[in-house]
C-alpha positions in Angstrom: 85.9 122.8 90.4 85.8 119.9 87.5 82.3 119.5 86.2 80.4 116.5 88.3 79.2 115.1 84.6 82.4 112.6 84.7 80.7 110.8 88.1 79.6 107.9 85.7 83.5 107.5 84.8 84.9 106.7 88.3 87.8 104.3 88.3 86.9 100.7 89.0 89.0 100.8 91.8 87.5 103.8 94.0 83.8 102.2 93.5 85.5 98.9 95.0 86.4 100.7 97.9 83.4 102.7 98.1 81.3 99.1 98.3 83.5 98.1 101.3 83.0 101.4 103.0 86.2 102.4 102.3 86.0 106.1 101.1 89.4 107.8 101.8 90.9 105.2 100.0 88.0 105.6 97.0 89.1 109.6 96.8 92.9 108.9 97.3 92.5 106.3 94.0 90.1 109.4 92.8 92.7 111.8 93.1 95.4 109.9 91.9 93.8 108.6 88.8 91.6 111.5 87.5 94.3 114.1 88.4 92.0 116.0 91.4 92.7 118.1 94.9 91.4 116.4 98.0 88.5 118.8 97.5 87.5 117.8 94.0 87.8 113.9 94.5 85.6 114.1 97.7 82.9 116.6 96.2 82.5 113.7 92.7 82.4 111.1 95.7 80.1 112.3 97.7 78.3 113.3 94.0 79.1 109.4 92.9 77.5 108.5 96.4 74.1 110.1 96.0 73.6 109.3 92.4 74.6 105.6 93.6 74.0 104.5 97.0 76.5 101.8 98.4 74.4 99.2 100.7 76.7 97.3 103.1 77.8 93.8 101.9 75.6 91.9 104.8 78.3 90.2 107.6 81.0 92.6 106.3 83.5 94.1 108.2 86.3 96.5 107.3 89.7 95.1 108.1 91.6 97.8 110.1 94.7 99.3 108.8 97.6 97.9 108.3 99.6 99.5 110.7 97.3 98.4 113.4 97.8 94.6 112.6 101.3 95.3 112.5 101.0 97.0 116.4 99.3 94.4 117.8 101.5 91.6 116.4 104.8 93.4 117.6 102.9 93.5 120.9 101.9 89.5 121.1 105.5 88.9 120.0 106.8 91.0 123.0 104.4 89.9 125.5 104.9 86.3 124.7 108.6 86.8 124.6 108.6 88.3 127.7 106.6 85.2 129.2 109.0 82.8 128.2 112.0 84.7 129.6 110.0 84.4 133.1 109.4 80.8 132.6 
């Protein structure tokens, strides 16, 4: 495993996503940028994490994933479509 010394040098990007909670995305930008396996990018996160605890933005809610707003809009579209066919 990498040396945890380069836990100061975390792309911008992953310590946004940490500080809305979103951590698979923080060690997929991890991995992606700093070259890392799934193991590596989650050990310097979790590392990154205890040197520098996240507090939850107050009010803040994670949006879910994408694919599920694009479910339940298909499903509105169908159900509505379907109640004007009836009407």
């Amino acid at each position: 495993m990498k040396s945890m010394d380069r836990s100061t040098t975390l792309p911008l990007d992953a310590i946004g996503a940490l500080e809305l909670g979103q951590k698979p995305e923080a060690i997929r930008i991890v991995r992606q940028e700093m070259g890392m396996n799934p193991e590596e990018a989650g050990h310097l996160i979790d590392h990154y994490l205890k040197m520098h605890p996240v507090a939850p933005v107050p009010g803040f809610q994670p949006s879910p994933p994408n694919h599920l707003r694009w479910l339940m809009v298909i499903g509105l579209v169908i159900v509505f479509g379907g109640l004007t066919l009836l009407v």
